[in-house]
C-alpha positions, 0 to 999 in steps of 0.5 A: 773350249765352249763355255757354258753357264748353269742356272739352277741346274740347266745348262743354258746351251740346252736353252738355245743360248750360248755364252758370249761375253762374262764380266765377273770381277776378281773382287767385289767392290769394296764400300768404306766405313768412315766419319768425318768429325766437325773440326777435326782434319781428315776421317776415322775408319771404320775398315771396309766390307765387300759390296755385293759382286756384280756378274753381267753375263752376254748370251748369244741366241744360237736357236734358229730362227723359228724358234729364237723367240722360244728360246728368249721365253726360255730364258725369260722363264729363267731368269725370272725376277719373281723367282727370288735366289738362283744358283750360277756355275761356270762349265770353266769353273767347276764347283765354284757355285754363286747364289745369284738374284737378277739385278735387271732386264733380260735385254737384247742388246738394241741392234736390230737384228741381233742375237745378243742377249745381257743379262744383270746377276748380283751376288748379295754373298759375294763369294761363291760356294763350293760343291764339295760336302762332307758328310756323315762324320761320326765320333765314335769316342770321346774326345775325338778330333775330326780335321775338315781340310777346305780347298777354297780360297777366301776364308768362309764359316763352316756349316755344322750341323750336330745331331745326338742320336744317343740318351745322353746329354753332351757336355763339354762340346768345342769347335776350333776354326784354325787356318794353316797359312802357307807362305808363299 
């Protein structure tokens, strides 16, 4: 299987660049919450959150060689700091969408000669979106409950957007977030 990296929708093997090497951790690294009182042994906590998830990706210039530096300004115009937010997909994990900025250089990797290409992403929302949507649910009765079923696996918040297209006013209005825990 040839992998493959989408970036704001392109496909960076139509670019010329081909994936080498991704360092994409299981987990963010984690920064502790603590204090440490005068004269009192040890620390409190105040638990701990995920930092933003480091993605550091290697690219291989496949373009030959009359246009390798058409290739690299391809990429340059891409990966452009300026451009703020970018969204990052895996062709090896579908759907699992992450809003990236660039945390670096778009580098070669020092070798005279080589075709080798790294590049720095962060994460600041460590965990990646889902492509999956639902859409135009509408209640027809009051009351009526509607089950959304999520197939990820990190809890996350919905987005809910609520429009009435009626005269009246709602009243009464409810939203349960609910998990169903599976035992393993």
């Amino acid at each position: 299987m040839k992998y493959d990296v989408k970036i704001n929708g392109i496909w960076l093997s139509t670019l010329g660049a081909a994936l080498f090497e991704r360092r994409l951790p299981i987990l963010p690294e984690v920064s502790e919450s603590t204090v440490k009182i005068a004269g009192q042994d040890g620390e409190l906590s105040f638990g701990s959150t995920y930092d933003p998830r480091r993605i550091d990706l290697t690219l291989y210039i496949e373009a030959p060689a009359n246009q390798f530096h058409t290739a690299l300004a391809k990429l340059a115009r891409l990966f452009n700091g300026n451009r703020k937010e970018m969204t990052l997909e895996f062709s090896d994990l579908p759907n699992r969408i992450y809003r990236v900025v660039n945390n670096g250089t778009l580098a070669l990797d020092g070798q005279v000669g080589s075709r080798m290409v790294n590049v720095s992403l962060k994460a600041n929302d460590p965990w990646p979106e889902s492509s999956e949507r639902v859409y135009e649910t509408t209640i027809t009765k009051s009351p009526e409950f509607v089950t959304i079923e999520s197939i990820g696996d990190v809890r996350a918040q919905p987005i809910l957007v609520l429009t009435n297209t009626g005269a009246t006013t709602i009243r009464g209005f409810k939203i349960k977030n609910e998990y169903t825990i599976q035992e393993a």
